[in-house]
Backbone bond lengths (Angstrom), bond angles and torsions (degrees), N, CA, C in turn:
res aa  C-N    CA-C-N  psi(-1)  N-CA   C-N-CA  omega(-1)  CA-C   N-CA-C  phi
1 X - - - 1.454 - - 1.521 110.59 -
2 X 1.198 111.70 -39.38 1.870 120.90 -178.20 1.758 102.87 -45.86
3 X 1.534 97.15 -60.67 1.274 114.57 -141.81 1.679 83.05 -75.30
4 X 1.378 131.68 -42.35 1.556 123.11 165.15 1.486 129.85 -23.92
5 X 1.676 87.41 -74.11 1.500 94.02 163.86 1.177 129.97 -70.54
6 X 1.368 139.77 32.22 1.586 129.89 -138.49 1.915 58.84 -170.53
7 X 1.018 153.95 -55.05 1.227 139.25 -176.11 1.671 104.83 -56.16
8 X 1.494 94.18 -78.43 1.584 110.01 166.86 1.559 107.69 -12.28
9 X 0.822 86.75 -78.17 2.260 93.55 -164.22 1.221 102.89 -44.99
10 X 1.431 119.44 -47.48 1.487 133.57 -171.69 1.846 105.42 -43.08
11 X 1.661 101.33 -49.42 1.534 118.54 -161.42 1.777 104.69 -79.54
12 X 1.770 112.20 -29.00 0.977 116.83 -164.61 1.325 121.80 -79.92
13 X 2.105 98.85 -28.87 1.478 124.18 -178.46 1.361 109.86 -69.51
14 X 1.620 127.77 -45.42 1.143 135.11 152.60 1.159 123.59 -42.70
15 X 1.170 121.74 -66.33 1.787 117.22 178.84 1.532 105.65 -33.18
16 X 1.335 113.56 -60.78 1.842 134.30 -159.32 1.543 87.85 -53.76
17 X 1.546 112.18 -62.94 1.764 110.94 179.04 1.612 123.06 -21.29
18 X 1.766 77.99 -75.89 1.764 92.83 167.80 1.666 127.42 -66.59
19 X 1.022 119.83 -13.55 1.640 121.73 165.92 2.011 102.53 -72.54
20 X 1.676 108.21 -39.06 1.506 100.31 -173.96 1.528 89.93 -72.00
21 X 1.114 138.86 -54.90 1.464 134.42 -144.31 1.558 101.03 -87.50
22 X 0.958 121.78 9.63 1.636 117.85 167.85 1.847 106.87 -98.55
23 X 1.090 105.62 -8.05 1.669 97.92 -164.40 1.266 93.06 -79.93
24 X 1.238 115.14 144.35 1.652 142.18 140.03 1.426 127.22 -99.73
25 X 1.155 111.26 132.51 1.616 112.38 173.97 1.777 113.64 -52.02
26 X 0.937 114.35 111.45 1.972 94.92 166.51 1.072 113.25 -57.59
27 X 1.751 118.23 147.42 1.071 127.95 143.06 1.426 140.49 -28.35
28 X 1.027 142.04 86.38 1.408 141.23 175.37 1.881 102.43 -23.65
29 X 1.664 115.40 130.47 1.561 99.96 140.28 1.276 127.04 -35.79
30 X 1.484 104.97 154.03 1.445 128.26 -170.75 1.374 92.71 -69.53
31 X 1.668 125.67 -50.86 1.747 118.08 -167.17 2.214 106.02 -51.22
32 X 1.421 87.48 -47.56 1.612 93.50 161.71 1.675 128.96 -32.15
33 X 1.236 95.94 -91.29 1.291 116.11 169.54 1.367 130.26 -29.47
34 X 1.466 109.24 -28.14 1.458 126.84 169.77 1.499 111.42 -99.01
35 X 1.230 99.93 16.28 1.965 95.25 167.29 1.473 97.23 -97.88
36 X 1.263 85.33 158.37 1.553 111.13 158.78 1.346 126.27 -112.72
37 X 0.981 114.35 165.92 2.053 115.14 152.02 0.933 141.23 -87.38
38 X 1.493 121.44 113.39 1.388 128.19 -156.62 1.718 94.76 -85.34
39 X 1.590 113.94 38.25 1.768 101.87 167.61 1.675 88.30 -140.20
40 X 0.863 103.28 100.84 1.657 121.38 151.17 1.683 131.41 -40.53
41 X 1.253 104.90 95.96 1.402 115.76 -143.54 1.984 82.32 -53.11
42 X 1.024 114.68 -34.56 1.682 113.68 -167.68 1.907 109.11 -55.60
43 X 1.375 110.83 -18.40 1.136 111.62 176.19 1.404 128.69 -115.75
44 X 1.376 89.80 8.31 2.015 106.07 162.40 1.671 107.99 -52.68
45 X 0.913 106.83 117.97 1.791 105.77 172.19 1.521 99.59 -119.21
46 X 2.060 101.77 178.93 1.054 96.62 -175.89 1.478 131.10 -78.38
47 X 1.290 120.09 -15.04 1.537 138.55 142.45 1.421 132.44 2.23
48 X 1.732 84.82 -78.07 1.704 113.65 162.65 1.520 124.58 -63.00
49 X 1.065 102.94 -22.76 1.882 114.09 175.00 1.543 105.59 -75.39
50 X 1.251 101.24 -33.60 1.755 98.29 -159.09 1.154 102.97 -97.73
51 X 1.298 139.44 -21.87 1.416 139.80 143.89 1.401 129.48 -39.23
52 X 0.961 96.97 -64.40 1.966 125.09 -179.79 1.733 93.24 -62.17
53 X 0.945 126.03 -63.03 1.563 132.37 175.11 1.478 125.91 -27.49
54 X 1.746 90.19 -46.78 1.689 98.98 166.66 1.619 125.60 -82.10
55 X 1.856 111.55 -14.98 1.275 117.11 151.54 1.351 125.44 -72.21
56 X 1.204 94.42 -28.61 2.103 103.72 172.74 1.632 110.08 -46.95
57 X 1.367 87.20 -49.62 1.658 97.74 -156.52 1.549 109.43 -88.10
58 X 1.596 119.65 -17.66 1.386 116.18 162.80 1.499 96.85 -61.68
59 X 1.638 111.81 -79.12 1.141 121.28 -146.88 1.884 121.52 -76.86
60 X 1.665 129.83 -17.22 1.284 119.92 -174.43 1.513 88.12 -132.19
61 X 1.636 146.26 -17.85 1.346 117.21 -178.48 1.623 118.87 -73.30
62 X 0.915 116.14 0.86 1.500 93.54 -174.91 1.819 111.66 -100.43
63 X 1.672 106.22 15.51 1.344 113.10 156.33 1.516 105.73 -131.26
64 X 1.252 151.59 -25.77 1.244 153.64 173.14 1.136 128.23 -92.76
65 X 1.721 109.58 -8.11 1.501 113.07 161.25 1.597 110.46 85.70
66 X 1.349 109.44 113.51 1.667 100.57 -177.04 1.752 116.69 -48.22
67 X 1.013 124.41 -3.31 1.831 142.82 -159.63 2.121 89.62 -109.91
68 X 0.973 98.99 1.92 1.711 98.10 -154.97 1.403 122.34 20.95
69 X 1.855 117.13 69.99 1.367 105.24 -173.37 1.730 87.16 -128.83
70 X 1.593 114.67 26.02 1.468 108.02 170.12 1.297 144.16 75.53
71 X 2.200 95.37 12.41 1.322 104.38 -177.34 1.486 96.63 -136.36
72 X 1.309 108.80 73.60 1.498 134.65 -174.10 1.677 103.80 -82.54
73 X 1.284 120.81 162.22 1.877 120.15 -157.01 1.987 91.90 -62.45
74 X 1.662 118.11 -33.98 1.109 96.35 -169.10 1.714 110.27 -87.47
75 X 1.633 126.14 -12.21 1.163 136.19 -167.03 1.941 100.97 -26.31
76 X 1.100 110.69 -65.06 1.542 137.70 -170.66 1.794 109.89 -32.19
77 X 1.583 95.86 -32.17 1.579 108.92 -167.51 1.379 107.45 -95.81
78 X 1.491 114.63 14.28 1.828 108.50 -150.27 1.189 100.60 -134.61
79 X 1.416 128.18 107.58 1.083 133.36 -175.45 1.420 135.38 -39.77
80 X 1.769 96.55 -56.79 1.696 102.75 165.70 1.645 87.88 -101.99
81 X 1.287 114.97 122.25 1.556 133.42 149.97 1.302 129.37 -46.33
82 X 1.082 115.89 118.62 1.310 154.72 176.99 1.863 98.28 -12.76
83 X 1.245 133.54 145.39 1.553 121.41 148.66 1.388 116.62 -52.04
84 X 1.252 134.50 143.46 1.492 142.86 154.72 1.717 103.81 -82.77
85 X 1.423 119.29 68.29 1.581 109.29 168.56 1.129 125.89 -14.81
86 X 1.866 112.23 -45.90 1.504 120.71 -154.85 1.812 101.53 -87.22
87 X 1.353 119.13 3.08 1.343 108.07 -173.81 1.504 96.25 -77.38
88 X 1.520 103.85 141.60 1.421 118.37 164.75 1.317 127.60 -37.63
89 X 1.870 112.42 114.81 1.226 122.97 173.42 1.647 98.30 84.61
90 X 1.007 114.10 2.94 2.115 101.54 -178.88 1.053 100.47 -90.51
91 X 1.370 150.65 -22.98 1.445 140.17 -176.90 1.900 102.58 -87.70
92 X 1.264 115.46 -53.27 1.485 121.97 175.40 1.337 102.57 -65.59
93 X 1.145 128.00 -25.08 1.653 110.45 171.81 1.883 122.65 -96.71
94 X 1.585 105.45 35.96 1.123 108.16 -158.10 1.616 105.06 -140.28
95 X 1.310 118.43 91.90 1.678 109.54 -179.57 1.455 136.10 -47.94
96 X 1.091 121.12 142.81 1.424 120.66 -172.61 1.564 119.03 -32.61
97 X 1.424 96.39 -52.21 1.453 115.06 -163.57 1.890 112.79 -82.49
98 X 1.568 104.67 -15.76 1.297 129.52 174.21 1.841 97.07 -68.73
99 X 1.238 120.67 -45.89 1.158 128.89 -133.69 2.123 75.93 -102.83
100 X 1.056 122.46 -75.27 1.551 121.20 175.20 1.918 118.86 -38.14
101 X 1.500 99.97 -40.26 1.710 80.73 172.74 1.119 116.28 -91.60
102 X 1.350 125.29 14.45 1.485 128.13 160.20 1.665 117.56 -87.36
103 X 1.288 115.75 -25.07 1.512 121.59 178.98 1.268 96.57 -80.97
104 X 1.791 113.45 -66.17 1.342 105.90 -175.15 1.528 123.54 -60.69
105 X 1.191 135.49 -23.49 1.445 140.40 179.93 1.581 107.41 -100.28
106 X 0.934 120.88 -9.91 1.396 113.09 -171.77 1.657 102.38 68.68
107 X 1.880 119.63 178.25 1.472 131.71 164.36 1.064 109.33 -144.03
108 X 1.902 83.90 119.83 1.822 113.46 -175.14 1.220 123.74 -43.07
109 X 1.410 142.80 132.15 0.782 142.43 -156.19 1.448 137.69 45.97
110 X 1.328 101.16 43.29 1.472 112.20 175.31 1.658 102.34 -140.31
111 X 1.065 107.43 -177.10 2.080 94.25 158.01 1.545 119.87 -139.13
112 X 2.092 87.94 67.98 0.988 106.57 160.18 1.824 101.50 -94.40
113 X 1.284 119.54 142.52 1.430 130.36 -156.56 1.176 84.98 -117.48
114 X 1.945 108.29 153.11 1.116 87.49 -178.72 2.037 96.25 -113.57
115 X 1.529 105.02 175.00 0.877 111.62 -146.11 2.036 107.43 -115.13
116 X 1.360 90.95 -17.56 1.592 90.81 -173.69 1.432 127.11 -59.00
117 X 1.745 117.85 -145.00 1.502 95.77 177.84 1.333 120.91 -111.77
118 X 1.546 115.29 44.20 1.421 136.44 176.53 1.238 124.35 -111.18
119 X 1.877 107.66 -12.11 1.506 138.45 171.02 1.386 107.86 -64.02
120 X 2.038 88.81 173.26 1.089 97.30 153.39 1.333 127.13 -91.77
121 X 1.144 100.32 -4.09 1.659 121.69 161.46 1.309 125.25 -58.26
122 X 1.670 111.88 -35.87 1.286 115.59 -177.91 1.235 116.31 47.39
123 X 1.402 161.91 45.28 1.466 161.71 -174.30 1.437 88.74 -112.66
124 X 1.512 102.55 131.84 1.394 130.46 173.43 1.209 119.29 -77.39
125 X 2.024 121.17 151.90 1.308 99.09 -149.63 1.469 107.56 -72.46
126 X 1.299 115.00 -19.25 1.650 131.41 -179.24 1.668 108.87 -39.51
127 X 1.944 100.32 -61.65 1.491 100.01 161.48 1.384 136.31 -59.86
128 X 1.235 123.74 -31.32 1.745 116.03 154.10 1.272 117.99 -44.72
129 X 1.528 115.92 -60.81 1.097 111.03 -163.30 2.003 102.86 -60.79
130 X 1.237 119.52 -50.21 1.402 119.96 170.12 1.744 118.78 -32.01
131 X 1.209 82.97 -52.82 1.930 89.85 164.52 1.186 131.56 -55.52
132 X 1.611 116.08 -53.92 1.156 100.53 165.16 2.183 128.77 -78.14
133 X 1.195 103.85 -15.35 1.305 100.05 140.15 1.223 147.92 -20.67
134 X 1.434 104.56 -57.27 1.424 129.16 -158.65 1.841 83.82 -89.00
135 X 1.592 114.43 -53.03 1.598 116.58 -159.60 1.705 86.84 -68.54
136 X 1.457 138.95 -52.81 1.095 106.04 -167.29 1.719 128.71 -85.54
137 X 1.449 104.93 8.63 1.460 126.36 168.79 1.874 97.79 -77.42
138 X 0.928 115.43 -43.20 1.908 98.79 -159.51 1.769 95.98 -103.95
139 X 1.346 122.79 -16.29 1.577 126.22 -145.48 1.650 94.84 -122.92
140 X 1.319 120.13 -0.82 1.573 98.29 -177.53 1.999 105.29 -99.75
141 X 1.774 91.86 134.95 1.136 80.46 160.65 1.735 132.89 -146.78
């Protein structure tokens, strides 16, 4: 019976591996993808950081990690793992509008939630866009 279940787990732990390591982010729509941000990283001050910071930390650290490297208090419980923002080139290789229909829509099959103002999150699009602000102000590298 050991060696059954002790097979089992073996086959089950693997599968789960390969179910996380097969995911890909989807592509954002094209109407997406062709947005921009109406906040001009040149006029981010420190103001806007420290605001947005305390929405950071309600709403994405406890899977992305206040450091945004994706090992936030719940990371551990989450099958496919969180993005690490702060990994090299993932924020600069990532379009505005890529980066907003993922907050606002959440990504399927993961439990990233989504966050816009159709949620239960309710965050306005003003506050997304502030968010990702803030992620590509502290997280690009």
């Amino acid at each position: 019976m050991k060696i059954v279940l002790s097979c089992f787990l073996g086959i089950f732990s693997l599968n789960m591996v390969a179910i996380a390591a097969e995911h890909t982010t989807p592509t954002a729509p094209a109407d997406y993808l062709a947005m921009e941000s109406p906040i001009d990283m040149e006029d981010v001050d420190e103001d806007m950081l420290k605001k947005t910071k305390r929405l950071y930390k309600s709403k994405c650290k406890k899977c992305h990690g206040m450091e945004g490297d994706g090992e936030g208090s719940a990371a551990e419980d989450i099958e496919i793992k969180p993005t690490a923002f702060n990994a090299e080139g993932y924020m600069a290789g990532k379009k505005d509008g890529q980066l907003f229909w993922m907050t606002k829509l959440g990504s399927e099959g993961t439990e990233m939630e989504a966050f816009g103002p159709d949620s239960d999150a309710g965050l306005s699009e003003e506050k997304l866009w502030k968010l990702i602000a803030y992620m590509r102000s502290n997280f690009t590298k």
